[in-house]
N, C-alpha and C positions, 0 to 999 in steps of 0.2 A: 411518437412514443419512444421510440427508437433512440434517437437521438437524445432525447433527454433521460434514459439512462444511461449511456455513455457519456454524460457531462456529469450526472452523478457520482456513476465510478472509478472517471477521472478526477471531478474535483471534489468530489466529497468527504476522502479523509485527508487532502490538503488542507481544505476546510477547518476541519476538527480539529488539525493539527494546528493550525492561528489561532482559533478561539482557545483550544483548550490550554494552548503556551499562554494566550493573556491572561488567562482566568487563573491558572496554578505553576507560575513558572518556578515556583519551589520544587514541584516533584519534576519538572523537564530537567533543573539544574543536579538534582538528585543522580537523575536517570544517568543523564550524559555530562562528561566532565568539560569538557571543549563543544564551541559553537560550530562546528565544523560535521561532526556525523548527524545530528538532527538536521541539519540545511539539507547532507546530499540522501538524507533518509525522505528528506520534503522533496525532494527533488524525480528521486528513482522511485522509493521505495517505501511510500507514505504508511500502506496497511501493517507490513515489518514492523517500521518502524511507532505508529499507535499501540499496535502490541505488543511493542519495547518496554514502551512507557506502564502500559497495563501491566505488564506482571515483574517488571523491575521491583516492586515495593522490598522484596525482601531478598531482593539478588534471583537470579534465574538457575532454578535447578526443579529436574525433577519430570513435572507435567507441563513446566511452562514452556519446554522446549515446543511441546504439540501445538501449544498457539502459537509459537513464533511462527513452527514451519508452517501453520493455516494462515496465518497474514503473508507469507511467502508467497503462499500460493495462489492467494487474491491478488499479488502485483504482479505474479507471470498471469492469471488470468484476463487482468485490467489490460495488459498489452499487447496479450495474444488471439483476446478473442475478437478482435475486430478482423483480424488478416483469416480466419477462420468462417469468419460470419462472409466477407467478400471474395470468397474462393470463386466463386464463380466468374469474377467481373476479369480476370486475368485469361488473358486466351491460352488456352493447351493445359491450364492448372485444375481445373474443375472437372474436365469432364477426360478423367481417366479413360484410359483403353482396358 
């Protein structure tokens, strides 16, 4: 179970982010001017960058900044909680004095 939600929240909004570029690449070209920040957004920073796209519609101001920083904070989570979850398998890092 385990394991298949970290394949989730690895590749889940890479996912979203292909399908949902095929299905409406009018609002991706909207969103972003050059093919170059959505690739390294697919790359690093999928959840940021899904919630680029979501509240881009009327330019970003206001409350949208709060979802940006909450998709931030799914892709420092998406990459930090595995080294957190295997704290123990590291000798002398787990088991504090």
């Amino acid at each position: 179970m385990c394991c298949l939600f970290t394949t989730l929240v690895l590749f889940g909004p890479r996912l979203g982010i292909l399908v949902w570029w095929l299905i409406q690449p009018a609002r991706w070209n909207l969103a972003f001017e050059t093919f170059i920040w959505p690739f390294l957004g697919f790359l690093f920073l999928p959840w940021t960058t899904l919630m680029y796209v979501i509240v881009f519609t009327g330019g970003v101001n206001g409350f949208d900044w709060v979802w940006l920083g909450l998709g931030l904070l799914a892709d420092i989570a998406s990459y930090s909680g595995g080294a957190y979850g295997n704290r123990n398998r590291i000798p002398g890092y787990g088991n504090a004095p």
